[in-house]
C-alpha positions, 0 to 999 in steps of 0.5 A: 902547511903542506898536504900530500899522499901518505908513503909507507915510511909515514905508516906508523906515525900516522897509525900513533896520531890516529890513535892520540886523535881519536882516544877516548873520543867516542869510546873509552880507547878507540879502535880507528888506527887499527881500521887504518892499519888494516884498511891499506890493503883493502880493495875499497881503500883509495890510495889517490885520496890518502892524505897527510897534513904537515906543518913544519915537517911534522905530520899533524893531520890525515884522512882516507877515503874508501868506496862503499854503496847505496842499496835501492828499494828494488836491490840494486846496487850503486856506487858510493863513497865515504872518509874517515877517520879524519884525524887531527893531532889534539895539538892542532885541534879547534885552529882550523886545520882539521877543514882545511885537509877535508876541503883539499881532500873533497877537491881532490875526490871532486876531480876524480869524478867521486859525485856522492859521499856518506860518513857519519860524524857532527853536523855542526863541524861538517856543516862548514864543508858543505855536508848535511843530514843524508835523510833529506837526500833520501839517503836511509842509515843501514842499522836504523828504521828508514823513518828515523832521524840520524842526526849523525848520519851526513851526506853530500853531493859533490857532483851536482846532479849525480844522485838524479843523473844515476836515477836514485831517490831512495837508498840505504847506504851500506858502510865498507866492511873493513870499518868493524875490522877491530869488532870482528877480530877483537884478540888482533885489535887487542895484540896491535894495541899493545905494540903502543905505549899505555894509555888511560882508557875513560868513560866520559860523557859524549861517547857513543856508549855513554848511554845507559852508564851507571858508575861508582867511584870504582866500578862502571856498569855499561854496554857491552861491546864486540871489543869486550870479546878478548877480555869475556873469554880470559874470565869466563874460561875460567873454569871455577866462574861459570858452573857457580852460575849455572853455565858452562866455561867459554871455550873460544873467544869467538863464542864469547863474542857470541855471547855478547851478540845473542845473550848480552845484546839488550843494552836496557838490561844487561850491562858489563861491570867495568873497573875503572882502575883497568877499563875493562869488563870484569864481570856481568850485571842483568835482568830479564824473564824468568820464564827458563828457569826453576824459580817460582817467579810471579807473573812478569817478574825479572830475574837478577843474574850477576858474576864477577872474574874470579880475581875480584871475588870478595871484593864487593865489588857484584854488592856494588853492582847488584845496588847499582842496578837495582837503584836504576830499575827504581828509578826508571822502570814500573818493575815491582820486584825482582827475583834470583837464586843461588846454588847452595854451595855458592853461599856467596852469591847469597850474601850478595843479594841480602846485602842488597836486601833481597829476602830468602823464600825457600829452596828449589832445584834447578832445571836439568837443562841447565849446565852442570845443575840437574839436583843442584839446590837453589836458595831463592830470594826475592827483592821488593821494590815497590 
């Protein structure tokens, strides 16, 4: 077994084990080798801790490291550092390899005078490199209430006393930009990931977008995702989708990551509806207040919403959806019942909803603010729960 620097001819081989390491680990797919491909011409990259595992002169294991920064109560900044991703082939995996190359690399960092490191990753494997839960260290997760509890969120002192000796006792640790590189530029992540070979992409039990996941045999209602970027707009442009829902056509991808970010944002109530057969979002499936629209809610009464891309309409799949949710708010909400509407000449939508047994209540006009609907008819139905 040997470990050594990674050379440029290595790149591409250890872009495709980052990949097969890390596929559908923490999320369906994964995005940690685009943050590598990108990372290398990073000013924070540290290409003295780059580092390649061989056994029997093939590359199973590599890891990086990258500077980062600890914010103090008064805004000051400190220097900081983390690693990753950590990559093991799933070959290798569970026989000891992964700590070996973490111990060799934490060493290496030790020697170059690196006195402190945050990651986030699972204490019961870190644990055994010497890592524990930063919070102790009164180190605060930078996307999380400085109260709270991070169990995934590790630290450790390689330099004893380098925390004291730099006068920090309270801190927030910013992690390096260049980590939500495949977030921030979804279409670019989505052209690299096609140079490789296809690969399944599953939603399964333990990733990090697991939670709040309801799933048919066919469909997956699920978080969106930054990543879901690409995929929103190549539906929502279209222009005969949105203006039957009473919004305009997307126009870039960046504004349909906007969208994802301000109208998609509440996880407990807002889901992307996902084909299993193609693990991407093909369409949307929510509730919220009804207070901006025309129909007459009661006090305190959600609004269901719903579309679905126009190459998967008269499927069933917005019925399979819409029973899905509905089934959840059930199951896990006080909500007593739901309202939504359609526009007259969506009969569709309607039959969606009778379907799912909401009951027609009459017929109203939606707000003119609305794209495309000032005088347009909406057929209201309303669904009891409880």
């Amino acid at each position: 077994m040997i470990i050594r620097l990674e050379t440029p001819a290595d790149y591409r081989e250890v872009e495709n084990l980052t990949r097969e390491a890390f596929w559908n680990v923490y999320r369906p797919g994964c995005t940690e080798h685009y943050v590598l491909h990108c990372y290398r011409d990073n000013p924070d990259f540290i290409p003295e801790l780059d580092l390649v595992m061989e056994e029997a002169g093939r590359i199973i294991g590599h890891v990086m490291f990258s500077k980062a920064g600890l914010v103090l109560p008064d805004g000051s900044n400190k220097p900081s550092w983390t690693f990753g991703p950590i990559s093991i082939h799933p070959d290798f995996k569970r026989k000891g390899y992964g700590l070996r190359l973490l111990k060799h690399a934490l060493d290496k960092a030790r020697g170059m005078g690196i006195g402190f490191l945050c990651m986030e990753g699972n204490i019961d494997f870190y644990k055994h490199a010497g890592f524990d839960l930063a919070g102790k260290r009164g180190i605060h997760y930078h996307d999380l209430p400085k109260e709270e509890d991070v169990p995934f969120f590790l630290a450790q002192e390689l330099i004893p006393g380098w925390l004291k000796a730099n006068g920090i006792e309270d801190a927030t640790y910013c992690p390096p930009k260049g980590y939500f590189v495949a977030d921030e530029d979804p279409e670019a992540f989505e052209a690299y990931e096609s140079t490789f070979p296809p690969k399944v992409k599953l939603r399964l039990p333990g990733q990090l977008t697991y939670n709040n996941v309801m799933e048919t045999t066919r469909i997956v209602l699920r978080p969106w995702q930054d990543s879901d970027a690409a995929v929103l707009y190549k539906w929502a442009s279209d222009p005969d989708v949105g203006p039957r829902a009473g919004w305009a056509p997307h126009k870039s991808i960046e504004e349909s990551l906007d969208v994802i970010r301000t109208v998609f944002n509440d996880a407990t109530n807002t889901w992307a509806i996902e084909l299993k057969e193609t693990g991407e979002a093909i369409g949307a499936m929510g509730y919220g207040p009804s207070c901006n629209c025309n129909l007459p809610a009661r006090e305190g009464e959600p609004l269901a919403g719903y579309w679905v891309a126009k190459p998967y309409w008269n499927r069933g799949i917005c019925t399979e959806a819409l029973g899905l949710m509905i089934e959840h708010i059930r199951k896990t909400t006080a909500i007593k019942s739901l309202i939504s509407g359609h526009f007259v000449d969506n009969p569709a939508s309607g039959r969606v909803m009778e379907k799912c047994g909401f009951v027609p209540t009459g017929e109203t006009v939606i707000d003119e603010t609305q794209y495309q609907g000032a005088g347009r008819p909406i057929r209201v139905l309303r669904l009891q729960i409880r």
